[in-house]
TINUMAR-817746 format. One record per residue (C-alpha): residue in three letters; x, y, z. Coordinates in pm, whole numbers, padded with zeros to 5 digits, always signed. Each point is the difference from the previous one (the first is absolute). Example, Ala and Ser with C-alpha at 12.3 -4.5 7.8 and 13.67 -1.06 7.14 Angstrom:
residues 2
ALA+01230-00450+00780 SER+00137+00344-00066 
This chain:
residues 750
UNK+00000+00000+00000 UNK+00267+00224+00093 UNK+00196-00041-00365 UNK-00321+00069-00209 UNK-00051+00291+00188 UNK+00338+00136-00076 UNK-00005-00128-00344 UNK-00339+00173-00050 UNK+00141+00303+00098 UNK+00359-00018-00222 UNK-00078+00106-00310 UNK-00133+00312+00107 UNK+00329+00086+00223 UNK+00192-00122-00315 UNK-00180+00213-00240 UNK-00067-00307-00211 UNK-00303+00154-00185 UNK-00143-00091-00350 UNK+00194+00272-00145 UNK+00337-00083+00165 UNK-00050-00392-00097 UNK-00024+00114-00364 UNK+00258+00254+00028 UNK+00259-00271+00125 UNK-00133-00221-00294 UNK+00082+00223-00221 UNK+00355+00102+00136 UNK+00041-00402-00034 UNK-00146+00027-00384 UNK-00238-00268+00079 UNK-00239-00151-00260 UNK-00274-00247-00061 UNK+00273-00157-00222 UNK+00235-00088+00306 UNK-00318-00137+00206 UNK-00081-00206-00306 UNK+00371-00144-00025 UNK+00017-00096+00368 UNK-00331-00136-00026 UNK+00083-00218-00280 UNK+00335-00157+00169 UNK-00190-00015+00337 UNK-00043-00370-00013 UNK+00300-00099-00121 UNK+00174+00162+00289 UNK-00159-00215+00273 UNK+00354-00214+00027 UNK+00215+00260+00014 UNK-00180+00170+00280 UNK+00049-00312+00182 UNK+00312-00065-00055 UNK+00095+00412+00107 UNK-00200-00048+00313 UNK+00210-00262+00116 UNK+00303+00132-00092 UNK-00133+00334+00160 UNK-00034-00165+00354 UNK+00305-00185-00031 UNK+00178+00321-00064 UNK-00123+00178+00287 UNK+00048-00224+00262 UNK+00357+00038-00040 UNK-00079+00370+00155 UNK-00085-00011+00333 UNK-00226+00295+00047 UNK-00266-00173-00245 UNK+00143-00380+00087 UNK-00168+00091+00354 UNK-00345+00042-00137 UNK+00015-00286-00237 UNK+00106-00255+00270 UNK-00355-00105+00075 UNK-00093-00263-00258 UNK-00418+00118-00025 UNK+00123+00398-00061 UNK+00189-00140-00272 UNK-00190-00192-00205 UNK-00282+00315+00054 UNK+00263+00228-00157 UNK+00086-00220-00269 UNK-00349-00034-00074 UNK-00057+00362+00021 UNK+00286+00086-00194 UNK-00142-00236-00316 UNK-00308+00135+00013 UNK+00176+00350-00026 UNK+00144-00100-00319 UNK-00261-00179-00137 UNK-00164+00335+00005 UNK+00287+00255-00088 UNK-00047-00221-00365 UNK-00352-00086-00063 UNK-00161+00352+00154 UNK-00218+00131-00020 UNK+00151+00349+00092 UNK-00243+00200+00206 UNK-00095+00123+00362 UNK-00022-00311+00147 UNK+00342-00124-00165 UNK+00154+00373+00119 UNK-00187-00057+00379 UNK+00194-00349-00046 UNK+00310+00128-00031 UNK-00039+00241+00288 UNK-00105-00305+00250 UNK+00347-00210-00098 UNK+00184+00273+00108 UNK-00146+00123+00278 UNK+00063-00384+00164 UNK+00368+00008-00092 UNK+00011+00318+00163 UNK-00230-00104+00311 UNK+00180-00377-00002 UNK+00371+00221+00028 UNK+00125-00021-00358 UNK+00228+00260-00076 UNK-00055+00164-00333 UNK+00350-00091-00153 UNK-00095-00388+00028 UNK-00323+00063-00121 UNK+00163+00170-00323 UNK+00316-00265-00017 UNK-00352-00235-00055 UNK-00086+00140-00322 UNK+00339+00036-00113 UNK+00046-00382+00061 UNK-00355-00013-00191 UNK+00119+00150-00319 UNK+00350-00157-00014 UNK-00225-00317+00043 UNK-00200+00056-00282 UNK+00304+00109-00239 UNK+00094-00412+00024 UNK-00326-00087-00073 UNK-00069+00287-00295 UNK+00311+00037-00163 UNK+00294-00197-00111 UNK+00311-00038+00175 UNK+00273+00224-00058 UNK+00168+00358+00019 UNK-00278+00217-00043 UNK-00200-00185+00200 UNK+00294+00018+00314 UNK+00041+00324-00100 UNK-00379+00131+00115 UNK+00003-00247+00275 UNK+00320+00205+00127 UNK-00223+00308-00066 UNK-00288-00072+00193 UNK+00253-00071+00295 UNK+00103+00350-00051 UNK-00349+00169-00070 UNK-00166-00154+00277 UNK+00317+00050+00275 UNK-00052+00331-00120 UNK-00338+00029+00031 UNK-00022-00089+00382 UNK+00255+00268+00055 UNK-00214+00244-00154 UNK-00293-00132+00188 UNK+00199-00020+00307 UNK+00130+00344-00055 UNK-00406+00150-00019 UNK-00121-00242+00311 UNK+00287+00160+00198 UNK-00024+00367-00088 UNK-00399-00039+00076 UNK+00107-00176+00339 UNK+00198+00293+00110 UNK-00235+00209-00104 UNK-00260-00198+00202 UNK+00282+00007+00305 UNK+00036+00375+00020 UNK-00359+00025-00041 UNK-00072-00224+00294 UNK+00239+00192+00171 UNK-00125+00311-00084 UNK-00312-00084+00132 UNK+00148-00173+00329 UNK+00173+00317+00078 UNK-00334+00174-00081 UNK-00183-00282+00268 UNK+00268+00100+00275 UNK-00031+00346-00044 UNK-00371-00023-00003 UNK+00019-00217+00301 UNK-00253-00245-00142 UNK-00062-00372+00032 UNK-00088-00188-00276 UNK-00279-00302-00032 UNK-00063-00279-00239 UNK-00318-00229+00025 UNK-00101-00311-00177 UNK-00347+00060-00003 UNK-00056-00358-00158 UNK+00224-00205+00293 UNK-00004+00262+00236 UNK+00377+00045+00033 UNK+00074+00340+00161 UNK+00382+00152-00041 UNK+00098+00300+00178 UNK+00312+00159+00001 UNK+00186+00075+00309 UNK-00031+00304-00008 UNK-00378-00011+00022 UNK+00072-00277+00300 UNK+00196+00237+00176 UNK-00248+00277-00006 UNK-00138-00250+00281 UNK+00300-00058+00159 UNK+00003-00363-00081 UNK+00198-00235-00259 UNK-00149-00138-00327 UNK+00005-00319+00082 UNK-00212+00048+00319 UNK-00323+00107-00285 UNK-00034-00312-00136 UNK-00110-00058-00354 UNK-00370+00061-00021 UNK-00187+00301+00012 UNK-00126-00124+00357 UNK+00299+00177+00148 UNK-00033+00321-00136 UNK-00395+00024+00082 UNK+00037-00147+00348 UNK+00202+00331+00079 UNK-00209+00247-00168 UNK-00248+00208+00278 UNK-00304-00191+00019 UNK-00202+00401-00053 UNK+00181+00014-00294 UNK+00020-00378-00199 UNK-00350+00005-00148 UNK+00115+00364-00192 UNK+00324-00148-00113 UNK-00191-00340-00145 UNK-00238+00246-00117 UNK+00231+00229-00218 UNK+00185-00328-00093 UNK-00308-00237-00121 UNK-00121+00375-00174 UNK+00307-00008-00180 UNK+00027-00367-00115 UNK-00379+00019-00119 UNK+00135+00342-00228 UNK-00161+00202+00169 UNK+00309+00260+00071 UNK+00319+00021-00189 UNK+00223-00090+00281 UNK+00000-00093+00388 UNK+00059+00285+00181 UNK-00108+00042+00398 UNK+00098+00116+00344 UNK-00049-00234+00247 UNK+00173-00151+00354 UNK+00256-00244+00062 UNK+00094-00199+00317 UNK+00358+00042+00063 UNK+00238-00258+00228 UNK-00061+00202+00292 UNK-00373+00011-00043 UNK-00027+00340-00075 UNK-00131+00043-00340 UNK+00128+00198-00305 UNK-00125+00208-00250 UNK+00070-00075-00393 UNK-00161+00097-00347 UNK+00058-00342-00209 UNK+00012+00043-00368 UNK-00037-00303-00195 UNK-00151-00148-00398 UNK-00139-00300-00112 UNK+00103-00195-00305 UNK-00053-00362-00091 UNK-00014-00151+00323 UNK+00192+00234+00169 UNK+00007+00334+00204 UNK+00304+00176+00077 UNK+00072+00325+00147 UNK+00191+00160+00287 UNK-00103+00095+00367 UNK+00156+00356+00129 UNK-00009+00120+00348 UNK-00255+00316+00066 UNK+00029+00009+00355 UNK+00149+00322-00005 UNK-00243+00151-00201 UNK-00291-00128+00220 UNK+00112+00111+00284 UNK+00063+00370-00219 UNK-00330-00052-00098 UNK-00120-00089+00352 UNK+00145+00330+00155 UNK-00147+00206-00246 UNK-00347-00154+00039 UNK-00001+00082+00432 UNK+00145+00337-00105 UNK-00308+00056-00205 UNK-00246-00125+00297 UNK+00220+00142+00291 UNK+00065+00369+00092 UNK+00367+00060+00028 UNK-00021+00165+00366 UNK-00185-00206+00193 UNK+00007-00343-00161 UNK-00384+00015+00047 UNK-00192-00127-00308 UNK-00089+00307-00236 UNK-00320+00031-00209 UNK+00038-00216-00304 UNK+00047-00278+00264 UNK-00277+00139+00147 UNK-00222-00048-00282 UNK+00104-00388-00037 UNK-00048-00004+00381 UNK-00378+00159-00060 UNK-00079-00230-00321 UNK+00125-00335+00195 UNK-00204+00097+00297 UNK-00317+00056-00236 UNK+00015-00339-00160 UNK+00001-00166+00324 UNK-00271+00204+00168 UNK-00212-00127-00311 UNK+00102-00379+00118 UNK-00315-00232+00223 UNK+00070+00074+00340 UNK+00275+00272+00008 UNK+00015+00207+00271 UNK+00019+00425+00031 UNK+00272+00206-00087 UNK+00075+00356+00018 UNK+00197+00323-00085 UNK+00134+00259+00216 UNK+00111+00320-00165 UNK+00256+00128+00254 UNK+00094+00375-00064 UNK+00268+00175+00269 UNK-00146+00339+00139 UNK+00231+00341+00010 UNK+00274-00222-00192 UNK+00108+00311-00210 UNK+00113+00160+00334 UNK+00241-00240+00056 UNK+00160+00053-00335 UNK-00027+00331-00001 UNK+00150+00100+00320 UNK+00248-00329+00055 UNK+00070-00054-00365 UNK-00093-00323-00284 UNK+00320-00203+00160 UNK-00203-00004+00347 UNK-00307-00043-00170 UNK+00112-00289-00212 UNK+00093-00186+00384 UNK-00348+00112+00142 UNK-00175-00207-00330 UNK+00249-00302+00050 UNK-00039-00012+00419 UNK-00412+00050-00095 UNK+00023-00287-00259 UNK+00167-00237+00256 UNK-00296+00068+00273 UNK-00239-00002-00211 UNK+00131-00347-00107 UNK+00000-00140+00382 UNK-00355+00093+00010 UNK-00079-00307-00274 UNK-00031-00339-00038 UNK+00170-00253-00170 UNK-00183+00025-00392 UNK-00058+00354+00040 UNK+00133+00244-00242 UNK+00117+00400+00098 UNK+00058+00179-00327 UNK+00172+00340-00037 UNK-00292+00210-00220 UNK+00211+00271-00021 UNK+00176+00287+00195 UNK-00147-00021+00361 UNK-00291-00245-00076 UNK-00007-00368+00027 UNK-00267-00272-00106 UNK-00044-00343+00252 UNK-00199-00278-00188 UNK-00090-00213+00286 UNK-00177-00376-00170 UNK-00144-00307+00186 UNK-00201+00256+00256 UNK-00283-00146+00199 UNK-00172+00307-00008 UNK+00123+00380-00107 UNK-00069+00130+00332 UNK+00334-00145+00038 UNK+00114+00209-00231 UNK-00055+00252+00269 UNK+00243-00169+00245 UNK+00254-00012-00255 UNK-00015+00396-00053 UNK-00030+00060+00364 UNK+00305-00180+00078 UNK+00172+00203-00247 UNK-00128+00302+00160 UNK+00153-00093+00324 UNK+00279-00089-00170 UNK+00089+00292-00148 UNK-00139+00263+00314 UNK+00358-00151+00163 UNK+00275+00265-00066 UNK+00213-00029-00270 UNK+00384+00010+00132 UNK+00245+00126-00294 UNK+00322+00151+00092 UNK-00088+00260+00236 UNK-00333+00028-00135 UNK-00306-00124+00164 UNK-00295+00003-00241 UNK-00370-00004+00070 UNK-00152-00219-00351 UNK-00350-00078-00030 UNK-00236-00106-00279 UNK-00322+00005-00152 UNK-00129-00328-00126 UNK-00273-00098-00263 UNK-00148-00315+00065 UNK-00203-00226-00283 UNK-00099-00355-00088 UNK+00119-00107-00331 UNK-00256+00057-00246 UNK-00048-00184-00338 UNK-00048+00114-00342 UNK-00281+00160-00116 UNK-00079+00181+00337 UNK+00016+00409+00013 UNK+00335+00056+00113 UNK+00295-00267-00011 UNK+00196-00070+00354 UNK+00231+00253-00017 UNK-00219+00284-00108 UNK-00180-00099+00337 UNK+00253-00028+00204 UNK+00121+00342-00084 UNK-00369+00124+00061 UNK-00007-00114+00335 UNK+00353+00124+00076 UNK-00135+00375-00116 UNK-00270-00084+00253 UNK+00302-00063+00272 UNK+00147+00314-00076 UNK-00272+00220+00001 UNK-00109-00155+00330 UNK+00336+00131+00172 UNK+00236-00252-00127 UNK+00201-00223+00205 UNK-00272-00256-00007 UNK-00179-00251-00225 UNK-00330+00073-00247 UNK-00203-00319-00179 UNK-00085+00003-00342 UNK-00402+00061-00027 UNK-00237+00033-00312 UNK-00089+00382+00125 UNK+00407+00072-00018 UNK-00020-00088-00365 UNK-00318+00214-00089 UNK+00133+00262+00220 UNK+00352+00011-00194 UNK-00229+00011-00293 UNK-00154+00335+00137 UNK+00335+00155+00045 UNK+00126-00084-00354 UNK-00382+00163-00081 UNK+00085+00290+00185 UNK+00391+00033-00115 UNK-00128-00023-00358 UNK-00286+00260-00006 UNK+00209+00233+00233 UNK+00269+00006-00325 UNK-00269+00142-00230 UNK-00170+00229+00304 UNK+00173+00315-00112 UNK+00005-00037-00333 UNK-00386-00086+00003 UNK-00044+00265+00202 UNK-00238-00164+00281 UNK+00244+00194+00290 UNK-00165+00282+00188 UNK+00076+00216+00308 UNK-00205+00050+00280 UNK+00056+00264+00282 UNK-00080+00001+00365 UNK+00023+00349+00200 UNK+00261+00097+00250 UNK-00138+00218+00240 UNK+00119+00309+00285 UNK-00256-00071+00281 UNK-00043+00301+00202 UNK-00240-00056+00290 UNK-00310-00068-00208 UNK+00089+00192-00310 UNK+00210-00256-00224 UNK+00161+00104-00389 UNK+00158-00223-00252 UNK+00318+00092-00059 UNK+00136-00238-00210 UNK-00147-00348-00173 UNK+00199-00336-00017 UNK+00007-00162-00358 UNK-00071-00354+00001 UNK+00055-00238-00267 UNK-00297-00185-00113 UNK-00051-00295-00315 UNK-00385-00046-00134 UNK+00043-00318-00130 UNK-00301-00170-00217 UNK-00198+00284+00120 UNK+00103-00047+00362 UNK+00227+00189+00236 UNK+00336-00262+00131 UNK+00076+00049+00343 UNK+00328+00163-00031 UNK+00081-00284+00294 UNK-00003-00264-00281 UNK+00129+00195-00318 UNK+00252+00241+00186 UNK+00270-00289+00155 UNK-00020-00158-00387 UNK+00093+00347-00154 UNK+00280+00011+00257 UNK+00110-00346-00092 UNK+00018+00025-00395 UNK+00150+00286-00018 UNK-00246+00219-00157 UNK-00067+00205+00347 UNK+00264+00249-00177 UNK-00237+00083-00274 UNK-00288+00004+00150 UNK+00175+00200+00283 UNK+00098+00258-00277 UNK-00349+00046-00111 UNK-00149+00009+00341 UNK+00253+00292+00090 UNK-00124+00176-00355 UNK-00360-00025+00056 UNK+00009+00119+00327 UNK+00236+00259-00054 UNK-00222+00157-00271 UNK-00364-00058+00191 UNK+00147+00174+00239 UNK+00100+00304-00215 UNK-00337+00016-00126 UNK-00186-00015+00355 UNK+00265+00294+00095 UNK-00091+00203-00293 UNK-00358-00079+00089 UNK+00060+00217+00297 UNK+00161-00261+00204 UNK+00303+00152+00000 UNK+00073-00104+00378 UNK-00014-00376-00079 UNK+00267-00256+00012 UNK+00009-00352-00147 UNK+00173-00299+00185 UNK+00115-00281-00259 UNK+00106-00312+00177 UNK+00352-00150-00138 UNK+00159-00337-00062 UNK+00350-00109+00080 UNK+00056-00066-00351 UNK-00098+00326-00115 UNK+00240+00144+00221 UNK+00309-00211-00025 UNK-00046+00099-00362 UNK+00262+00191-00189 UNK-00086+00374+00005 UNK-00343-00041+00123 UNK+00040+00354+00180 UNK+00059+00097-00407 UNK-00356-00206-00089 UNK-00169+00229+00291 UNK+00171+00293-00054 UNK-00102+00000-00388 UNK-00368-00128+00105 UNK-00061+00346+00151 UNK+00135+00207-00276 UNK-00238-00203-00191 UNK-00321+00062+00213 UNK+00149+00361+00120 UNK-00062-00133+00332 UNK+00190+00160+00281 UNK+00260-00261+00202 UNK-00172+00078+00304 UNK-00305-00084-00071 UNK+00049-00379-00072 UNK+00075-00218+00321 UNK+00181-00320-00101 UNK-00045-00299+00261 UNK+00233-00257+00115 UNK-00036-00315+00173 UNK+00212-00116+00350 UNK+00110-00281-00236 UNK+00189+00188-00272 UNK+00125+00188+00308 UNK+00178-00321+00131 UNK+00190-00032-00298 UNK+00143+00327+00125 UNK+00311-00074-00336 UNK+00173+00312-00129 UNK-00211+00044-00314 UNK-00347+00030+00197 UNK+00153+00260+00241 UNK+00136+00240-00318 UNK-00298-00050-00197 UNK-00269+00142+00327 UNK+00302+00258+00043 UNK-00053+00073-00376 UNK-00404-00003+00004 UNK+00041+00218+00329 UNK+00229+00258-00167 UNK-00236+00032-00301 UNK-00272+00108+00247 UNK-00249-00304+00003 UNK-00090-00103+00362 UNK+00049-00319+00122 UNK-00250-00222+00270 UNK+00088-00342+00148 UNK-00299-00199-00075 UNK-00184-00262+00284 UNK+00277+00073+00229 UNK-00026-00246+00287 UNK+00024-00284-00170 UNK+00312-00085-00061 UNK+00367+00049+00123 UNK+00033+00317-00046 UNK+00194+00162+00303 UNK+00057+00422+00077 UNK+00325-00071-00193 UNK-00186-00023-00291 UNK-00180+00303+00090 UNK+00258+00224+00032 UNK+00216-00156-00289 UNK-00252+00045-00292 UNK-00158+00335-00148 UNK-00342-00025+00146 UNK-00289+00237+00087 UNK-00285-00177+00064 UNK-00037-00307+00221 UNK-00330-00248-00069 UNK-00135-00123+00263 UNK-00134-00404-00119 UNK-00371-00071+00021 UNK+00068-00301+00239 UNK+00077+00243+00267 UNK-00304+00225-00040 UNK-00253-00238-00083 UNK-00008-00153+00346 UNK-00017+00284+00210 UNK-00153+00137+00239 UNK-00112-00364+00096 UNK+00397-00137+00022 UNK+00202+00158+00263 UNK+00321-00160-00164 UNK-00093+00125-00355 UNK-00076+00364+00146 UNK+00327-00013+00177 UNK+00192-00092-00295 UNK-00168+00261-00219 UNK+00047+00274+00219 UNK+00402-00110+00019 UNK+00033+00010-00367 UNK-00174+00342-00021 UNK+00196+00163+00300 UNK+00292-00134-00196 UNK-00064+00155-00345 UNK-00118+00300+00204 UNK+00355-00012+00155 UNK+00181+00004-00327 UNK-00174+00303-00177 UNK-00201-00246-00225 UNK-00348+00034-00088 UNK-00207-00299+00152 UNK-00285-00143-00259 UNK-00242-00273+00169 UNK-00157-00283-00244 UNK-00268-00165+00061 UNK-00202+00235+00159 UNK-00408-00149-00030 UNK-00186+00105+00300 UNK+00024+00331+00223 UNK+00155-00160+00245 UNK+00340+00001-00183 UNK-00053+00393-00057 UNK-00029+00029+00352 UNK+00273-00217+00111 UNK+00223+00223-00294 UNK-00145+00347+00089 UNK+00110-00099+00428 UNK+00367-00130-00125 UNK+00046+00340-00233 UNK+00021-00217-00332 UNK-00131+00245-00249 UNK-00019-00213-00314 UNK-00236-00287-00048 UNK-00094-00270-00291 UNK-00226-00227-00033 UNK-00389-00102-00087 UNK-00179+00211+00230 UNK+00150+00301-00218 UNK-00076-00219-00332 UNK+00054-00317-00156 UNK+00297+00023-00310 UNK-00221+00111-00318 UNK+00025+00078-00354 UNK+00128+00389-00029 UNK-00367+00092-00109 UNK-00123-00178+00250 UNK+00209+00179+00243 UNK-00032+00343-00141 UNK-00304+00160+00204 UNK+00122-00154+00347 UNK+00321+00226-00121 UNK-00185+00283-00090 UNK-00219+00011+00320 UNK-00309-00074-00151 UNK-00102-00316+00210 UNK+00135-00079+00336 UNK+00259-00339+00103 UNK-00141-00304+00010 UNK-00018-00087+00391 UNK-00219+00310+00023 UNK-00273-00182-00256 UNK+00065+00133-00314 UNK+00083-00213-00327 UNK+00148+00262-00267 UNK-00006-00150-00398 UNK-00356-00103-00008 UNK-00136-00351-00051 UNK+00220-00103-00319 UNK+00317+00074+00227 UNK-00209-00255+00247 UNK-00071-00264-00290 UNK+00376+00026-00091 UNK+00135-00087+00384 UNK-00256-00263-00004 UNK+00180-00209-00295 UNK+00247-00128+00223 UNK+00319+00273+00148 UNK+00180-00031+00268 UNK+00116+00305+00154 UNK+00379+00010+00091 
């Protein structure tokens, strides 16, 4: 089986085509006439090729290279047999494939039985100097070509010997070439009989495994038997795909046990031809574990060694599959968010931050179980997934242990830091709900925050519809100015003098009718402050005040002021004392008659920029009040620091009295104090005539509030400021019924 194989696939190495059989016959100048002569004398030649074939044999036994393979009396006679039947063919034909396929087959035995060419060739030299007794008659022509052919053919196997050797070497430095190429490459090389199931490997593809070839054994057993048993059914896989022709090559990654039992990475290479599959086996180990590094880079954050959010969402999708499983238990998501972090890097630097994030990561760890995941999010937040929960109010544990955790101090250097954190809590939820886990989690951290931080918030439905209302109100407050649906409304500041009380001066408040009703600036105000867009809106407030103002004054007014209340980003603005200052050229409005108010909060920040700017606003004329002082933390360092004139009392303060002896105490401090420091006192929140009592016995001369009048449209306003209808706590509504209607859509006064 094996030699028609290899004969079958000779003449195709060889070249031996059609065209190259009648090319040869040609060089030869080959005719039908020389077939016919041999054919003719065919017969008559039987005897002579007897008598040659023993003389042939007895010839080359006297050479003991052949004389060994003719010693066994059976091979003999076979080759003698075989050799008559060669000649019985070379005369009576007929010439064609199967006579040239023939020809191939007698000489690929000799060459697979060990017969060198040159007695293979000294054969058919004996041939013809056989045939010259038996064709022609003795004498000196006929010694004469019989000495030729001796020459010819001697000549002929050096020539032939000459052309097998130069294609040896050439084979030689090939194979060398390409075992230089092998050690370079590092590779071991493989050779299977698929057919027997002979395996040879190299030793270099032995020692990869740190064991000697002889230790494999000869089947393929040995090679499988080490291969990781996750990884065998891909390598049979990619090899039965290739043997069925289904890729080009073998090619695959896969596992291999090594003599110490650890196992080894390789990419074998290999093709399959006739039987066979060959290839090579190189180590990748190297590359894997490359490969391997790069991969936890990608999931891990460089800082902390925590897992970072693309390992995150593997974490999230694994948990999701299982929660989907028959009898799977809860899990849950904790969005973990540090409060104040950006003080610490602000005032201690990113190095010392960077260690506060690391020493949080490792409590934060010691809070979990075993199968729990903490994730770095990003700057100071974390995620937890916590799986295999019996219920998610444990969930609740978990963050409260983290809580404690982290309410420890924090010792670094010669620092000790207070940390704490806000933490979202949330089931995992599956596809197709309203938000997706995180989204939730996040919610019900803004809840934690908002609640005072350093404590935990659970995700709820009304979180997610009241996020939705926000995004509502962010949205519609972008377009508010440009659609026009902001208005101001104005509430009188009054002198009280015994019972005789005049407005001096109205405070513009910023109100949004939205859909046809009025925001309460409680809602809509903190979002304008957050986006950003208090500046603008700031800006226009200051502009239509400043010119309702100028029109009331040349309305015959000309006593009244206007108080405009300020943000702390309008004022840490660049050149916002520029902004006002060009304002009132605009309007023609005179500096002293606008009253800008600040809060105790943008007071605390007390930074260099806040202090020039009131300087600025202060030098250009424009008064300045500290609004709903009280509050806050504002001390009489503040007080004496800043520009101010005008010190407003909160409505917490006032509202309570006279039936709270604290709250009248209080109030009467924080007048006597303002009295004390040249600044004019202004009550809020003045509603019943108690309060004007209470002010009118403590000497507070200026008062606020709803017994005067509610805030109102500037028309609505306009005959309480012209004196033709009295203040509100004294039973008269000014504006008329449509002014009524309008407050009955849905204000709220601030």
């Amino acid at each position: 089986m094996g030699l028609e194989r290899q004969l079958k696939g000779m003449p195709g190495r060889m070249g031996l085509s059609r065209s190259e059989v009648e090319l040869r016959c040609r060089y030869l100048d080959w005719h039908t006439e020389d077939a016919t002569r041999l054919n003719a004398r065919g017969p008559e030649m039987e005897a002579v090729h007897h008598a040659f074939v023993e003389r042939l044999y007895a010839h080359l036994d006297q050479f003991d290279p052949i004389a060994v393979i003719l010693r066994d009396p059976a091979t003999l006679q076979r080759l003698k047999r075989s050799q008559l039947d060669y000649y019985r063919r070379l005369w009576s034909g007929p010439y064609d494939r199967e006579y040239v396929e023939n020809r191939l087959r007698v000489g690929l035995v000799h060459q697979q039985v060990g017969v060198d060419l040159k007695w293979y060739l000294g054969a058919y030299r004996l041939y013809l100097d056989h045939l010259l007794d038996a064709m022609l008659p003795p004498g000196e022509g006929r010694d004469t070509f019989s000495s030729l052919l001796k020459a010819v053919f001697f000549d002929m196997a050096l020539a032939i010997d000459t052309y097998s050797c130069a294609q040896r070497q050439a084979l030689e430095d090939s194979e060398a070439r390409f075992a230089r190429a092998l050690r370079g490459a590092n590779d071991g090389l493989w050779d299977w009989d698929l057919e027997q199931d002979r395996l040879y490997c190299s030793e270099r593809w032995a020692a990869m495994l740190g064991v000697g070839r002889d230790s494999l054994g000869e089947g393929s057993a040995s090679w499988f038997a080490r291969v990781h048993p996750d990884d065998l059914p891909g390598l049979r896989q990619a090899m039965d795909a290739h043997l069925r022709g289904d890729t080009p090559s073998l090619h695959h990654e896969y596992r291999i046990r090594r003599r110490d039992g650890g196992y080894l990475w390789v990419l074998v290479r290999g093709v399959a031809e006739e039987g066979r599959m060959a290839g090579s086996q190189t180590d990748i180990s190297e590359r894997k574990a490359s490969e391997q590094k790069l991969r936890h880079a990608a999931r891990h954050d460089p800082l902390t060694g925590l897992a970072n959010r693309l390992r995150l969402d593997e974490l999230l999708h694994q948990a999701l599959s299982r929660r989907q499983r028959p009898g799977a238990r809860e899990a849950a998501l904790l969005f973990i968010d540090l409060d104040r972090f950006k003080l610490i890097n602000d005032s201690l630097g990113h190095a010392m931050g960077d260690r506060v994030l690391v020493a949080v990561g490792q409590r934060l760890s010691r809070c979990l179980r075993p199968g729990d995941h903490l994730v770095r999010f990003g700057g100071d937040e974390f995620v937890v997934l916590l799986d295999d929960l019996a219920c998610l109010a444990d969930a609740e544990q978990v963050a409260q242990r983290m809580l404690d955790s982290l309410h420890q101090p924090l010792r670094l250097d010669d620092h000790d830091l207070a940390v704490s954190a806000s933490i979202g809590i949330t089931g995992l939820l599956l596809d197709g709900q309203a938000v997706d886990t995180l989204q939730a989690a996040d919610l019900a951290l803004y809840r934690a925050k908002e609640a005072g931080k350093a404590q935990f918030a659970r995700y709820s439905a009304e979180l997610q519809a009241t996020a939705q209302r926000r995004l509502a109100l962010h949205n519609d407050l972008a377009l508010a100015l440009e659609r026009e649906e902001f208005e101001l409304h104005y509430q009188p500041i009054c002198r009280i003098d015994g019972d005789r009380h005049r407005i001096i001066a109205v405070e513009a408040l910023l109100r949004w009718r939205r859909d046809g009703r009025l925001e309460s600036p409680l809602q809509f105000i903190p979002a304008l402050e957050e986006s950003g867009q208090i500046i603008a809106v700031g800006d226009w407030v200051l502009r239509r005040a400043c010119r309702q103002l100028r029109r009331w004054q040349l309305a015959g007014l000309g006593e009244l002021r206007c108080s405009v209340n300020l943000s702390s980003r309008q004022l840490l603005q660049p050149d916002f004392a520029g902004r006002v200052a060009a304002i009132l050229a605009e309007s023609e409005l005179a500096p002293a008659s606008l009253v800008l108010e600040i809060t105790e909060s943008l007071l605390m920040q007390d930074s260099a920029e806040t202090l020039a700017c009131l300087r600025e606003l202060a030098v250009l004329g424009v008064r300045l009040a500290l609004d709903d002082f009280g509050t806050g933390y504002s001390s009489l360092g503040y007080l004496k620091r800043f520009p101010l004139q005008i010190l407003k009392v909160d409505r917490s303060f006032i509202g309570g009295i006279p039936d709270d002896p604290e709250l009248r105490v209080i109030a009467r401090a924080i007048i006597g104090l303002g009295h004390s420091l040249g600044l004019e006192v202004v009550a809020e929140g003045v509603e019943r005539p108690g309060h004007l009592d209470f002010l009118h016995d403590e000497d507070c001369r200026y008062a606020q509030g709803y017994w005067f009048s509610r805030p109102r449209p500037a028309t609505a306003l306009e005959p309480l400021l012209r004196g033709e209808c009295g203040f509100e706590g004294e039973g008269e509504l000014p504006g008329g019924i449509e002014w009524l209607q309008e407050q009955q859509q849905g204000s709220t006064p601030a």
